[in-house]
N, CA, C and O atoms as a GROMACS GRO file, in nm:
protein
  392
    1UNK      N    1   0.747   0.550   0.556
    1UNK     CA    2   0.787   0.438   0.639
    1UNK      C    3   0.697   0.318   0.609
    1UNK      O    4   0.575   0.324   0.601
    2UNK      N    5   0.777   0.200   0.591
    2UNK     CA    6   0.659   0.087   0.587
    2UNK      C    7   0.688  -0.017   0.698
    2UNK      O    8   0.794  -0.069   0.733
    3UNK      N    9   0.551  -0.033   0.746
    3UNK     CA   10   0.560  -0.108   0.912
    3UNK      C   11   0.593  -0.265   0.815
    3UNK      O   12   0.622  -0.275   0.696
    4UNK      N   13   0.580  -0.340   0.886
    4UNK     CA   14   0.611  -0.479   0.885
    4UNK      C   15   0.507  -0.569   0.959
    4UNK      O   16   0.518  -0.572   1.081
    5UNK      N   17   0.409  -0.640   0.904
    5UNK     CA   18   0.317  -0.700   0.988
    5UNK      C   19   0.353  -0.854   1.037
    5UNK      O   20   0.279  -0.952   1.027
    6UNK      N   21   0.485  -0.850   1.092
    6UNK     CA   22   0.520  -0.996   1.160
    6UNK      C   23   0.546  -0.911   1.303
    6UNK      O   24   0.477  -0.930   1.403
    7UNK      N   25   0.669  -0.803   1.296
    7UNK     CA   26   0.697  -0.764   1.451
    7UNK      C   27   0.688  -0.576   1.433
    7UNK      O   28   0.750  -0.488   1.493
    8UNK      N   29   0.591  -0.569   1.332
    8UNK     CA   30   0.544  -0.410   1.349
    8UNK      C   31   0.619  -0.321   1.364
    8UNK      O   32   0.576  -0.212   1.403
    9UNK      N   33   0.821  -0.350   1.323
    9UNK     CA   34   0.891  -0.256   1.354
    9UNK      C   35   0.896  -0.121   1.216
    9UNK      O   36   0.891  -0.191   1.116
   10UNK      N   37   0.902  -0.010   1.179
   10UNK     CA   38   0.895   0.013   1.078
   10UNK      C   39   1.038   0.041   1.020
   10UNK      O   40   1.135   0.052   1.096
   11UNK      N   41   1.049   0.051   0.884
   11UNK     CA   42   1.167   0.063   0.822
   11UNK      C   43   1.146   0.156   0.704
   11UNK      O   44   1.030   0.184   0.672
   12UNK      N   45   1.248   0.207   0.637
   12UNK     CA   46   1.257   0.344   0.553
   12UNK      C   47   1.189   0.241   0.400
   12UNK      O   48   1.194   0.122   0.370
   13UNK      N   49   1.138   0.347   0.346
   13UNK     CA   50   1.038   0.345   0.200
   13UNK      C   51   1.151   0.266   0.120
   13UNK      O   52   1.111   0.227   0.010
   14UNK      N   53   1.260   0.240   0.146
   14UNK     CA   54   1.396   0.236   0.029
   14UNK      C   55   1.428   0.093   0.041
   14UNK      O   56   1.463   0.016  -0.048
   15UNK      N   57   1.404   0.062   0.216
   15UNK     CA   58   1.412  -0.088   0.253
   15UNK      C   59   1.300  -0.201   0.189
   15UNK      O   60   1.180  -0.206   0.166
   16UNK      N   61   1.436  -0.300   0.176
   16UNK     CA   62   1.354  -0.424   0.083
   16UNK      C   63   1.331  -0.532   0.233
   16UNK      O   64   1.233  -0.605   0.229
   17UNK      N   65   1.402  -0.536   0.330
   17UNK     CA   66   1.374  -0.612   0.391
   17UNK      C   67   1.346  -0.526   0.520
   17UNK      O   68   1.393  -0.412   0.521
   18UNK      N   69   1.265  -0.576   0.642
   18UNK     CA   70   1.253  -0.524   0.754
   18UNK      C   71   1.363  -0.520   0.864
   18UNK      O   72   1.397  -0.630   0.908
   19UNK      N   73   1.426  -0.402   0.917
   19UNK     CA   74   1.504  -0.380   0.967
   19UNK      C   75   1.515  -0.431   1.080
   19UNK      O   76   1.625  -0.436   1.136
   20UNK      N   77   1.410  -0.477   1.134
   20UNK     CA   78   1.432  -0.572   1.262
   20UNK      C   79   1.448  -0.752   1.248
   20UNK      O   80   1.546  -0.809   1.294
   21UNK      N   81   1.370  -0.803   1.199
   21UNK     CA   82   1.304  -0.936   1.164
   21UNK      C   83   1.375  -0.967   0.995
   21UNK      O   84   1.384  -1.090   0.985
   22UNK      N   85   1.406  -0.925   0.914
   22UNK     CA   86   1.436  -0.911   0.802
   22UNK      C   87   1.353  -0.984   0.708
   22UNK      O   88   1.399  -1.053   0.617
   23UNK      N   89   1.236  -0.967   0.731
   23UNK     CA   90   1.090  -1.028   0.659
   23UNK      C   91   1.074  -0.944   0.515
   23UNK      O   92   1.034  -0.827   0.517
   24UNK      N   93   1.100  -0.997   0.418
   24UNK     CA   94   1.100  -0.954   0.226
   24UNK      C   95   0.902  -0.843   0.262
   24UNK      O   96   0.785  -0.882   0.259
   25UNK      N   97   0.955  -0.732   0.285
   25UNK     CA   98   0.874  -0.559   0.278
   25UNK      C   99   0.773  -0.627   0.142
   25UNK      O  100   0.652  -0.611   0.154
   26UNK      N  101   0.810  -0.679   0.053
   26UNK     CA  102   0.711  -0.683  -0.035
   26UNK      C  103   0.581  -0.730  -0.033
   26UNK      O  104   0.477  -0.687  -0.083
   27UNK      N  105   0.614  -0.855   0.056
   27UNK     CA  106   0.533  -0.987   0.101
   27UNK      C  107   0.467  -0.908   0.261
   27UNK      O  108   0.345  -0.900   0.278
   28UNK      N  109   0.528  -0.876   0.325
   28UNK     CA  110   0.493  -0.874   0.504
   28UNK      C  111   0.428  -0.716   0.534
   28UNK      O  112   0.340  -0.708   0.620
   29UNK      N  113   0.475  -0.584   0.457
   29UNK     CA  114   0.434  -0.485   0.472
   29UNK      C  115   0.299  -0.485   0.510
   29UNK      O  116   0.221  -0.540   0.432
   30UNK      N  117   0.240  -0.419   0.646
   30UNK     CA  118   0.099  -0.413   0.611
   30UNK      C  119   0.026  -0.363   0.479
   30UNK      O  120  -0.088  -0.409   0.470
   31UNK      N  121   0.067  -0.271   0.362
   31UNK     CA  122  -0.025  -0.255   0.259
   31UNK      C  123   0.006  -0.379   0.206
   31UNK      O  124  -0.081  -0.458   0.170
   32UNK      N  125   0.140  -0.403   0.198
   32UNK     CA  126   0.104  -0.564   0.057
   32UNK      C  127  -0.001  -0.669   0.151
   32UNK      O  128  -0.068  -0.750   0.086
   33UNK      N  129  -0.016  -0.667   0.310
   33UNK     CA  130  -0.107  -0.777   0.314
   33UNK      C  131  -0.208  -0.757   0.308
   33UNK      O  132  -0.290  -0.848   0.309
   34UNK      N  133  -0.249  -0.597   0.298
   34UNK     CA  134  -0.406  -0.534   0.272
   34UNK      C  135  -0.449  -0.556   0.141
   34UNK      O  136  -0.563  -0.590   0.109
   35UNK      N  137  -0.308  -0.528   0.029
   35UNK     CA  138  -0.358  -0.548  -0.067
   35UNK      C  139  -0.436  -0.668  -0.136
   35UNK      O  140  -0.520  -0.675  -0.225
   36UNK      N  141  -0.356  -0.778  -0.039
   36UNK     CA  142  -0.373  -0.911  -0.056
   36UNK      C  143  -0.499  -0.936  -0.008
   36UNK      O  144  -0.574  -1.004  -0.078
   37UNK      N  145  -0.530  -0.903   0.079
   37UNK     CA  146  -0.660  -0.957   0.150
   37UNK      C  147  -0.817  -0.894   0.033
   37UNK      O  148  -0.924  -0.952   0.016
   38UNK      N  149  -0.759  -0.738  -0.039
   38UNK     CA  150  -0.839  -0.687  -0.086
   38UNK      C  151  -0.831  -0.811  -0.286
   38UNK      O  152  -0.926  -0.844  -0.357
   39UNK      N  153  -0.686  -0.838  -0.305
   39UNK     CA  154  -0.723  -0.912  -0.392
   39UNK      C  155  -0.761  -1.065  -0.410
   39UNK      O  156  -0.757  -1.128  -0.516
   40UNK      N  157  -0.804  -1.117  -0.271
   40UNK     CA  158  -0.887  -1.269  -0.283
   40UNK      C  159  -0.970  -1.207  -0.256
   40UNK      O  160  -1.057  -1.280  -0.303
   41UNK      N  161  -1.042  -1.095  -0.200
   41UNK     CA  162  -1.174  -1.104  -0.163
   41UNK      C  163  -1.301  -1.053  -0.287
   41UNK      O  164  -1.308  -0.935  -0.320
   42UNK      N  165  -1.386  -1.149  -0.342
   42UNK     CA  166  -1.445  -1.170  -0.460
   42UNK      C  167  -1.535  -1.031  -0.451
   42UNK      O  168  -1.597  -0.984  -0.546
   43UNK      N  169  -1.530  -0.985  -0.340
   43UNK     CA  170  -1.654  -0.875  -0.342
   43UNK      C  171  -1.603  -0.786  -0.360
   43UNK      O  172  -1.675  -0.715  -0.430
   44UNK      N  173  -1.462  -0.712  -0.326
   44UNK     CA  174  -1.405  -0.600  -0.418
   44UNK      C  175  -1.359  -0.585  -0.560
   44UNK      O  176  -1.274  -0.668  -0.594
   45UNK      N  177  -1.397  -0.496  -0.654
   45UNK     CA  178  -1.376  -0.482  -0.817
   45UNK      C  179  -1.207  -0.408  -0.812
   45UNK      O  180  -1.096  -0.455  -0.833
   46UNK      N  181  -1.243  -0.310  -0.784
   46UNK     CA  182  -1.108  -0.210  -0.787
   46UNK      C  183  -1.057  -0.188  -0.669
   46UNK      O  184  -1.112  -0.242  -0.574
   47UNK      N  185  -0.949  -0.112  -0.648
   47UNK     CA  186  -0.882  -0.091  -0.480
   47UNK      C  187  -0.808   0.062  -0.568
   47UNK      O  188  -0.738   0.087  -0.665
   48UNK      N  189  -0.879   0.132  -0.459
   48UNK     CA  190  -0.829   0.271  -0.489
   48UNK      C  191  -0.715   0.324  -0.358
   48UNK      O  192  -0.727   0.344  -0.237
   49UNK      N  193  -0.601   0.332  -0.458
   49UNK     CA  194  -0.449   0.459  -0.421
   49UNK      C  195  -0.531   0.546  -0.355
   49UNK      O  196  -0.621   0.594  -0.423
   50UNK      N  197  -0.522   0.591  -0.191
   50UNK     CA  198  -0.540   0.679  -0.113
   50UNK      C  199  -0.439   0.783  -0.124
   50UNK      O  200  -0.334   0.730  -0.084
   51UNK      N  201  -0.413   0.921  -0.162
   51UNK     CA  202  -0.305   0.976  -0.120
   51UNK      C  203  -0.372   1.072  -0.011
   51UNK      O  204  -0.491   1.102  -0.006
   52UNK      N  205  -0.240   1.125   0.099
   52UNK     CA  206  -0.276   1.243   0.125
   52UNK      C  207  -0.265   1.402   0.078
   52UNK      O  208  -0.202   1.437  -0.022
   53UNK      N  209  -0.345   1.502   0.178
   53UNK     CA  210  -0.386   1.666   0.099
   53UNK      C  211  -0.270   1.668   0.071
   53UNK      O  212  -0.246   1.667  -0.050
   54UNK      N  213  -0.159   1.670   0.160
   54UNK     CA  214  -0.016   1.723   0.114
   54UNK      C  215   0.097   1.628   0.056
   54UNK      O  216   0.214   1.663   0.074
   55UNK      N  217   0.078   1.546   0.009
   55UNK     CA  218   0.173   1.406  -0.109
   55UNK      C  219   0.250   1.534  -0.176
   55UNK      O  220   0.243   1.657  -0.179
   56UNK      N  221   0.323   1.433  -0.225
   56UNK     CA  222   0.423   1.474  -0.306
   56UNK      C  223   0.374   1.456  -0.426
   56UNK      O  224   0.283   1.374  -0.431
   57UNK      N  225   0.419   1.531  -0.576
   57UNK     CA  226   0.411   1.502  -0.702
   57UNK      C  227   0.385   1.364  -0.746
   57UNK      O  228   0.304   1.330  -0.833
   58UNK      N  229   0.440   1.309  -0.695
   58UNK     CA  230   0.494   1.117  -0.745
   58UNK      C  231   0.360   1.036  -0.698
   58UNK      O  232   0.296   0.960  -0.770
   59UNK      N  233   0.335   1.064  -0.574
   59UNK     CA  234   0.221   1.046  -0.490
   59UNK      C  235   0.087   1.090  -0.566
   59UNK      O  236   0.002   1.001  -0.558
   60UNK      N  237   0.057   1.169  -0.616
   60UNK     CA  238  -0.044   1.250  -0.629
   60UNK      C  239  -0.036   1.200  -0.836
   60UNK      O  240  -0.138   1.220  -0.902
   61UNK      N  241   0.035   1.166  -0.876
   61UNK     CA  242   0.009   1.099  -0.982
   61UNK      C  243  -0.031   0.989  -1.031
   61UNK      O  244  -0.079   0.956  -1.140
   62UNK      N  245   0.004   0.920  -0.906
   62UNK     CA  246  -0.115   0.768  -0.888
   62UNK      C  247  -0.202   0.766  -0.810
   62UNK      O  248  -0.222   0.657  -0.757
   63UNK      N  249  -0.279   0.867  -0.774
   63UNK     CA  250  -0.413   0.859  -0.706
   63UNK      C  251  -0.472   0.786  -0.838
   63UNK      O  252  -0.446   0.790  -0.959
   64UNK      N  253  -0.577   0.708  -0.745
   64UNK     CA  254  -0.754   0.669  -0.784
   64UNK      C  255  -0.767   0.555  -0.809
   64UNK      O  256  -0.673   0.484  -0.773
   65UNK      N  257  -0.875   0.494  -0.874
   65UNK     CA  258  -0.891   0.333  -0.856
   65UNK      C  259  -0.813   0.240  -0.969
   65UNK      O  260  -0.785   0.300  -1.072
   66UNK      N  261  -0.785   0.134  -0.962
   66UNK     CA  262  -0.717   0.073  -1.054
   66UNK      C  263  -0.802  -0.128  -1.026
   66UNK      O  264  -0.824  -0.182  -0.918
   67UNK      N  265  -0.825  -0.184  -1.165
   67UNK     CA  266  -0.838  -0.336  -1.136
   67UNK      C  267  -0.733  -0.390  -1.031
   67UNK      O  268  -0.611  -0.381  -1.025
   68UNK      N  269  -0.829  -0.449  -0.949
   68UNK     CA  270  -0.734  -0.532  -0.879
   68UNK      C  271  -0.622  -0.582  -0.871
   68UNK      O  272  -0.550  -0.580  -0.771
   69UNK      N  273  -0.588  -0.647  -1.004
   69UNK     CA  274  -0.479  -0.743  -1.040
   69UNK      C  275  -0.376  -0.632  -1.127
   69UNK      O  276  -0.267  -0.672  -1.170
   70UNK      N  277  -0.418  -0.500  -1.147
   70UNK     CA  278  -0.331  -0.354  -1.198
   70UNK      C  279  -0.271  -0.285  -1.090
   70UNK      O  280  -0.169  -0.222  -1.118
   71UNK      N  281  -0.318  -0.282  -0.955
   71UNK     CA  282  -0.298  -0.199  -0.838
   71UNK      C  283  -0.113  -0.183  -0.838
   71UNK      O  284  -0.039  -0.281  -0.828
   72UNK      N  285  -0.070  -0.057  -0.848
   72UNK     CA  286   0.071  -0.002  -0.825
   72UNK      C  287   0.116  -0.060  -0.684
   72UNK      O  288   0.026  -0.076  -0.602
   73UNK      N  289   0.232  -0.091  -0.651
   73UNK     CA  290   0.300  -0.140  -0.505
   73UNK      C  291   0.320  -0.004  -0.423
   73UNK      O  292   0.356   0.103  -0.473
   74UNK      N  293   0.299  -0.021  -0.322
   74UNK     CA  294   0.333   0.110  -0.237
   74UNK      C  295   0.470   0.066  -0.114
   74UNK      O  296   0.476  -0.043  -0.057
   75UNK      N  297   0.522   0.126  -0.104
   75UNK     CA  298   0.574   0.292  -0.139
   75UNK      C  299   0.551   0.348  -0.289
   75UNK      O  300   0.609   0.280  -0.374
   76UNK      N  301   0.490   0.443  -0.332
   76UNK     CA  302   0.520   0.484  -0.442
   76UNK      C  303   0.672   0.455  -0.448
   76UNK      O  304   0.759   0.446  -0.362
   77UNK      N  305   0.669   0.446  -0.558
   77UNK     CA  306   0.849   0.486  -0.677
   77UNK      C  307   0.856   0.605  -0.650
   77UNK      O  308   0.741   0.648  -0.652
   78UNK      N  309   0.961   0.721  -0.612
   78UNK     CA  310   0.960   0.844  -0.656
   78UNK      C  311   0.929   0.939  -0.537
   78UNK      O  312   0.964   1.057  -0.539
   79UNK      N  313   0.861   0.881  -0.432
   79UNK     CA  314   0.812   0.931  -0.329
   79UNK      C  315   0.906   1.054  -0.294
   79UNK      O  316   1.026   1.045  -0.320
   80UNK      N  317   0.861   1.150  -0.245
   80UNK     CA  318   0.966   1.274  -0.215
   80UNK      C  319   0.945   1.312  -0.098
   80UNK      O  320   1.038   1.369  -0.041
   81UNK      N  321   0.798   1.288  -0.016
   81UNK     CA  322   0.768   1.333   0.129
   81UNK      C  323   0.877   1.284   0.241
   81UNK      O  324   0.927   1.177   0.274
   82UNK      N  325   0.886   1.424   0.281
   82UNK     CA  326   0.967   1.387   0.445
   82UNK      C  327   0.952   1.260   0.490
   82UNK      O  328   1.014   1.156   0.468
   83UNK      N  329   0.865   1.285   0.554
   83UNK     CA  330   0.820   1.148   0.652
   83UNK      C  331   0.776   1.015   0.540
   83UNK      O  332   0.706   0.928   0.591
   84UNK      N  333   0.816   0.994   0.383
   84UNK     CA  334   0.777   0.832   0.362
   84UNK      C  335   0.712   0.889   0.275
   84UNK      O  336   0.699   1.006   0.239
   85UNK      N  337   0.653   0.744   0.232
   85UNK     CA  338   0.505   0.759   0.150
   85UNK      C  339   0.399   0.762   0.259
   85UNK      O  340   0.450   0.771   0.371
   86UNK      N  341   0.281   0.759   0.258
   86UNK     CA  342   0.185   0.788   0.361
   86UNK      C  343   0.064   0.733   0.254
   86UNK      O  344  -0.053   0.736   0.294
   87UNK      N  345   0.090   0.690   0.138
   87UNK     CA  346  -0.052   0.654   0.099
   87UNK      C  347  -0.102   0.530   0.130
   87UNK      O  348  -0.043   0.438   0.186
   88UNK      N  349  -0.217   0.532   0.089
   88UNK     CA  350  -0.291   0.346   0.128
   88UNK      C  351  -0.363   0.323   0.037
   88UNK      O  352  -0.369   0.395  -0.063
   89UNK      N  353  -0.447   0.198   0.059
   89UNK     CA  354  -0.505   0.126  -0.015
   89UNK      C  355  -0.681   0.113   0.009
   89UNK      O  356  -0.702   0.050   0.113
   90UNK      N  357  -0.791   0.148  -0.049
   90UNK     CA  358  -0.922   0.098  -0.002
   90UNK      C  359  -1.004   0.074  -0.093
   90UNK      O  360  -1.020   0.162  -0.177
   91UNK      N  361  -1.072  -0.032  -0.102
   91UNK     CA  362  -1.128  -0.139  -0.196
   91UNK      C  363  -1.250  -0.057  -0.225
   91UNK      O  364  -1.297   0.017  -0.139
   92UNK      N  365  -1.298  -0.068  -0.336
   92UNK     CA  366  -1.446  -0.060  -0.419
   92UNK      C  367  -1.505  -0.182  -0.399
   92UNK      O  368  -1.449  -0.289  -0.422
   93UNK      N  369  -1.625  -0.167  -0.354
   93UNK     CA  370  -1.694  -0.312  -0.305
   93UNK      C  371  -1.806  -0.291  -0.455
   93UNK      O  372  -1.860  -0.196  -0.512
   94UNK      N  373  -1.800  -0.438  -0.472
   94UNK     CA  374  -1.886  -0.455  -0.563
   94UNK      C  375  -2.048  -0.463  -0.530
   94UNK      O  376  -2.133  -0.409  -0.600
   95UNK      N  377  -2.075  -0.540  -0.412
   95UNK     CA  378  -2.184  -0.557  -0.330
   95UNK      C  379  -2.142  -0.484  -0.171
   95UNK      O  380  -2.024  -0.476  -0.138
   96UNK      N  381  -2.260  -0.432  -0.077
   96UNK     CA  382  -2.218  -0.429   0.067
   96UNK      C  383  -2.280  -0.493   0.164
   96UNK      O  384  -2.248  -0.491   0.283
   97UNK      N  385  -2.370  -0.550   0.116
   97UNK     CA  386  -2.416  -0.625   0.207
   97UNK      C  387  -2.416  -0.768   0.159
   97UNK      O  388  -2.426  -0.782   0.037
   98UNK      N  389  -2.406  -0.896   0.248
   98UNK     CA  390  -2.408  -1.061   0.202
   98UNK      C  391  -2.536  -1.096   0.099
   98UNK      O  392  -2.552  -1.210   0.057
   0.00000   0.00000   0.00000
């Protein structure tokens, strides 16, 4: 399922637009705006594909870190889990403290 970060309704992995608000999933999804936030921010290098223990095949073939500006779109392609994709996104910090 991918939520929608204008009115948080969620909609199926397959949907291009949000089923409530009809806001373009590519742009508004909370991961694309995580991703976004993780690719202006100068202090992360890579952003590593979270999957979970139990993913699917499809899922579990794009685990791990990738350059920023390389990072795969989520929903995976291919996704096979019941409930959606379920993976996320979390940045490699280059520095952690200012």
């Amino acid at each position: 399922m991918q939520t929608c970060s204008n009115c948080h309704a969620q909609s199926p992995d397959s949907a291009h637009n949000c089923i409530n608000c009809q806001a373009d999933l590519d742009e508004t999804s909370e991961t694309a705006v995580a991703l976004r936030k993780f690719q202006d921010n100068s202090r992360v290098r890579y952003v590593r594909l979270v999957v979970s223990d139990k993913c699917c095949p499809a899922c579990r073939e794009m685990e791990g870190a990738y350059p920023k500006d390389q990072v795969p779109h989520l929903p995976v392609e291919g996704c096979s889990h019941a409930n959606g994709c379920r993976c996320f996104y979390q940045p490699f910090l280059t520095e952690i403290f200012p």
